[in-house]
C-alpha positions in Angstrom: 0.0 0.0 0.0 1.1 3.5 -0.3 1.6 6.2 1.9 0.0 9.1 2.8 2.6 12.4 1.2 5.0 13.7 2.7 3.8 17.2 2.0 1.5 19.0 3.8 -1.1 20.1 1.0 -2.4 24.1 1.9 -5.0 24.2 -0.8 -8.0 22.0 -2.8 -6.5 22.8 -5.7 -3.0 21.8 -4.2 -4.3 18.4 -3.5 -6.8 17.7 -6.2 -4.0 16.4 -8.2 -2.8 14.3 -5.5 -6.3 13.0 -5.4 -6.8 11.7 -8.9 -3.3 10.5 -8.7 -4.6 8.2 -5.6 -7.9 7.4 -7.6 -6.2 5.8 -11.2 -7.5 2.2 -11.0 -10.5 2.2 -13.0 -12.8 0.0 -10.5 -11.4 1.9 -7.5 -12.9 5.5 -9.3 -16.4 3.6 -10.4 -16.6 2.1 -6.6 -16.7 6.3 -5.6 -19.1 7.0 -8.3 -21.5 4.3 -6.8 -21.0 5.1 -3.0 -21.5 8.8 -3.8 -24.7 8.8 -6.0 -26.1 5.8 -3.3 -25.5 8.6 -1.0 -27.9 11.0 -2.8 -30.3 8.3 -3.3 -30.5 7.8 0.8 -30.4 11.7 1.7 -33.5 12.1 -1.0 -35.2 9.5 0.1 -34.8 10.4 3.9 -35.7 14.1 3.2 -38.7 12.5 1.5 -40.1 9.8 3.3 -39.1 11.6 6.6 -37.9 8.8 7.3 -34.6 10.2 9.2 -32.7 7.4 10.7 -31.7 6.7 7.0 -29.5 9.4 7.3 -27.6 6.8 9.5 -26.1 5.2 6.4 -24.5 8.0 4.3 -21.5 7.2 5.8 -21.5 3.7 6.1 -22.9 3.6 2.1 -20.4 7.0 1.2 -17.2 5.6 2.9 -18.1 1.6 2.6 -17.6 1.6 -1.5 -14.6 4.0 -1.4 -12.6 2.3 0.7 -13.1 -0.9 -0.7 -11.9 0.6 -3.7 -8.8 1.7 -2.0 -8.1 -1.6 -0.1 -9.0 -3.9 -2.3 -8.2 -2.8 -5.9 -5.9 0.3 -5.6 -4.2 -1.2 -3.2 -3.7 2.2 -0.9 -4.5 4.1 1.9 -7.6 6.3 2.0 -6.9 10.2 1.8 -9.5 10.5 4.1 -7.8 9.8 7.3 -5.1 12.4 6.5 -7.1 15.1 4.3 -10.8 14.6 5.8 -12.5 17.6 4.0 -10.2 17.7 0.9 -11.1 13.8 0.4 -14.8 14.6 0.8 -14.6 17.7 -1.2 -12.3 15.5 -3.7 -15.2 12.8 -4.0 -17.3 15.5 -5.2 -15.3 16.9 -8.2 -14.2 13.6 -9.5 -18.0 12.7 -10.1 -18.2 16.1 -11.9 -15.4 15.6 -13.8 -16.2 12.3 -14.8 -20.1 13.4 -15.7 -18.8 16.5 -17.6 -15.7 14.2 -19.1 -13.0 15.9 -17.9 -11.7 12.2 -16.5 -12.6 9.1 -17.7 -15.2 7.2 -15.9 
């Protein structure tokens, strides 16, 4: 597995790059794109049905794909448990980019 950098990243835009770097196998990528769109399923649903205590699995649902992706095929260590907000924010933008075809889905 690899390591978390060695540099201390001071910007989104610093670490975006990073990001994708940590995000090249193809199933790892398509594992976030799953986790993140279940998790607007659940959050629409529980705003919907009212039904709140679905709210209980965004992160199980969010986090659960993504780092199975990471663990299992790109063989690394989640950015999450160094860069908590960028990796969050980072989840985000790569399902942009990959819907508007900046990356490859």
């Amino acid at each position: 597995m690899s390591n978390q950098p060695s540099k201390r990243y001071q910007s989104f835009a610093e670490f975006y790059p990073y990001y994708l770097q940590e995000h090249s196998n193809p199933v790892c990528r398509r594992l976030h794109y799953v986790g993140s769109l279940l998790v607007l399923v659940i959050l629409a649903y529980a705003l919907y049905s009212g039904q709140w205590f679905w709210l209980l699995a965004l992160p199980v649902v969010g986090y659960g794909f993504a780092w199975i992706g990471h663990f299992v095929f790109e063989k690394n260590r989640p950015a999450t448990f160094q860069y908590p907000l960028y990796s969050l924010m980072g989840d985000w933008v790569m399902l942009k980019d990959a819907f508007t075809g900046r990356i490859r889905f």
